[in-house]
N, C-alpha and C positions, 0 to 999 in steps of 0.2 A: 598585255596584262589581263585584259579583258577575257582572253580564252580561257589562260589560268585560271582566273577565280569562279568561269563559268563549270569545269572541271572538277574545279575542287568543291564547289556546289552539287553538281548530279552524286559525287563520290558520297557525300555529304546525305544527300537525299537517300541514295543507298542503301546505306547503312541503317537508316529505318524499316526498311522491307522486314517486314516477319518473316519470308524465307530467306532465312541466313544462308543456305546452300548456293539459292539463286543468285544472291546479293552478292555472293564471294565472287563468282563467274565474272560478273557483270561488272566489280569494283577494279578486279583486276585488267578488265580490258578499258575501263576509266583513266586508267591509271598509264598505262600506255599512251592515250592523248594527252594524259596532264602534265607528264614528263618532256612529251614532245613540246607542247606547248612551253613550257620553262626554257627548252634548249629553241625554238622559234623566239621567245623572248628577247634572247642572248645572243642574237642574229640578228636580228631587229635592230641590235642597239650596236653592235659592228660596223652595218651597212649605213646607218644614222650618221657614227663618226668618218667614218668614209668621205659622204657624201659633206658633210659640213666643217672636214677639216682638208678636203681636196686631195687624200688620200689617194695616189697612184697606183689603186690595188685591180685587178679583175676579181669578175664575182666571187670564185673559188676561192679569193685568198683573204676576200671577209669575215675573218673568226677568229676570236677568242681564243680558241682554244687552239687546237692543230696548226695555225698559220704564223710561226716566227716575222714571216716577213708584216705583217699587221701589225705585230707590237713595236718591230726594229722604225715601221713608217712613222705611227703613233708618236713614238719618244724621240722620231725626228723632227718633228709640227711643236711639240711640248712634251719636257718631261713633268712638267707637273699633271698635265693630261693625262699621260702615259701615268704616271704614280697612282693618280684618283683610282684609276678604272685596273692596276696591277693589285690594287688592295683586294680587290675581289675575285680575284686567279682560284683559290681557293674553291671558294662559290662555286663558282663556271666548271670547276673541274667534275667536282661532286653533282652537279644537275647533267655535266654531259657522262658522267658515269651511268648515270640511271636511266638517260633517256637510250643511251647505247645498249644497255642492258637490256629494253623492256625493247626496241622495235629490232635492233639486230641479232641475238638471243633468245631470251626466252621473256614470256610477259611476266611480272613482276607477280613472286608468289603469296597470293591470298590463300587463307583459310580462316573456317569457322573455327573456336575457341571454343571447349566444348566444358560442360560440368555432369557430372555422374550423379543422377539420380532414382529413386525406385524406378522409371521407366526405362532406363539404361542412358546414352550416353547426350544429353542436351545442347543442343549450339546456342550460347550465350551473349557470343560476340564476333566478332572477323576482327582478324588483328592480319597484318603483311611482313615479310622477312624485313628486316632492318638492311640488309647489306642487296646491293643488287645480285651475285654471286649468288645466293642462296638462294636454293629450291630444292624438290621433290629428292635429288638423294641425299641432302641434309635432313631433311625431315626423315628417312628411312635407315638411319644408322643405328645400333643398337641403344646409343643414348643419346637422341639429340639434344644437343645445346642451344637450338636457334634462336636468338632473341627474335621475339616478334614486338611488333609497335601498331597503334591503331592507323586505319589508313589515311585520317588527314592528318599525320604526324609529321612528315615532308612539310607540306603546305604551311601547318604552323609555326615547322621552325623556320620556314626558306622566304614566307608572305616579305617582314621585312623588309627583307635584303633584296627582297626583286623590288620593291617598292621606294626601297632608296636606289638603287641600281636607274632606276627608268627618274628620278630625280636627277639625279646627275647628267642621266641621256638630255633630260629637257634642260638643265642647267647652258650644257653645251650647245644646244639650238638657240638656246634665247642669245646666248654670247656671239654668236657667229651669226644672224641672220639680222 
């Protein structure tokens, strides 16, 4: 959790740079560790249950996400276990969406947010595409539609739930050890 908010911190700092050109570059290859970092999280806390519910798994099959066989063991140990940690399927899905996006893909698309002034055209803000799909030829279609979102927008809505997510992780250590 540590990485994360270290992350969402530099992004953070960022975003104050007066070169908003620079800042964009810079946010968006931020943003690449801080996704990874979320889905490192989500690992973390796989390998956790594993090891403290004696989980018959090999490394590979430690995941949330991709690995049936991890939730079939889980809700063999307990399904109330297995139900806690199914509430947040959801979650895991959408952070391994965007980390798959930004390291296998393309890095996650920043830009400045401009306003039109007598000196022509002002970068005002950096805002990031809302969906991980989205980039450079949504932006070049006759009329983009892109929703964009500021770039600790992730962070704000996700901090929570990775913060209740790693409550639960330690719930499970203090029960088992």
């Amino acid at each position: 959790m540590a990485d994360v908010e270290l992350y969402a911190c530099f992004i953070g700092d960022a975003q104050k740079n007066s070169d908003l050109i620079k800042a964009s570059i810079l946010i968006g290859t931020l943003l690449v560790g801080y996704f990874s970092s979320c889905k490192s999280l989500l690992d973390a806390g796989a390998i956790t249950l594993t090891k403290v519910y004696n989980l018959p798994l090999r490394n590979k099959e430690m995941d949330f996400i991709s690995k049936p066989k991890f939730w079939r063991e889980l809700n063999g140990v307990s399904t109330t276990v297995h139900s806690r940690y199914m509430s947040f399927k959801d979650f895991f899905d959408e952070i391994t969406k965007w980390r798959d996006s930004a390291i296998h893909r393309i890095t996650p698309f920043v830009t400045t947010y401009s306003q039109t002034s007598d000196k022509g055209l002002t970068p005002t803000e950096i805002k990031i595409a809302s969906k991980p799909e989205y980039g450079i030829a949504e932006i070049l279609e006759p009329t983009p539609m892109l929703p964009l979102v500021e770039p600790l927008y992730f962070h704000r809505n996700w901090q929570s739930r990775m913060i209740e997510f790693c409550g639960e992780i330690c719930s499970d250590i203090r029960e088992r050890t």
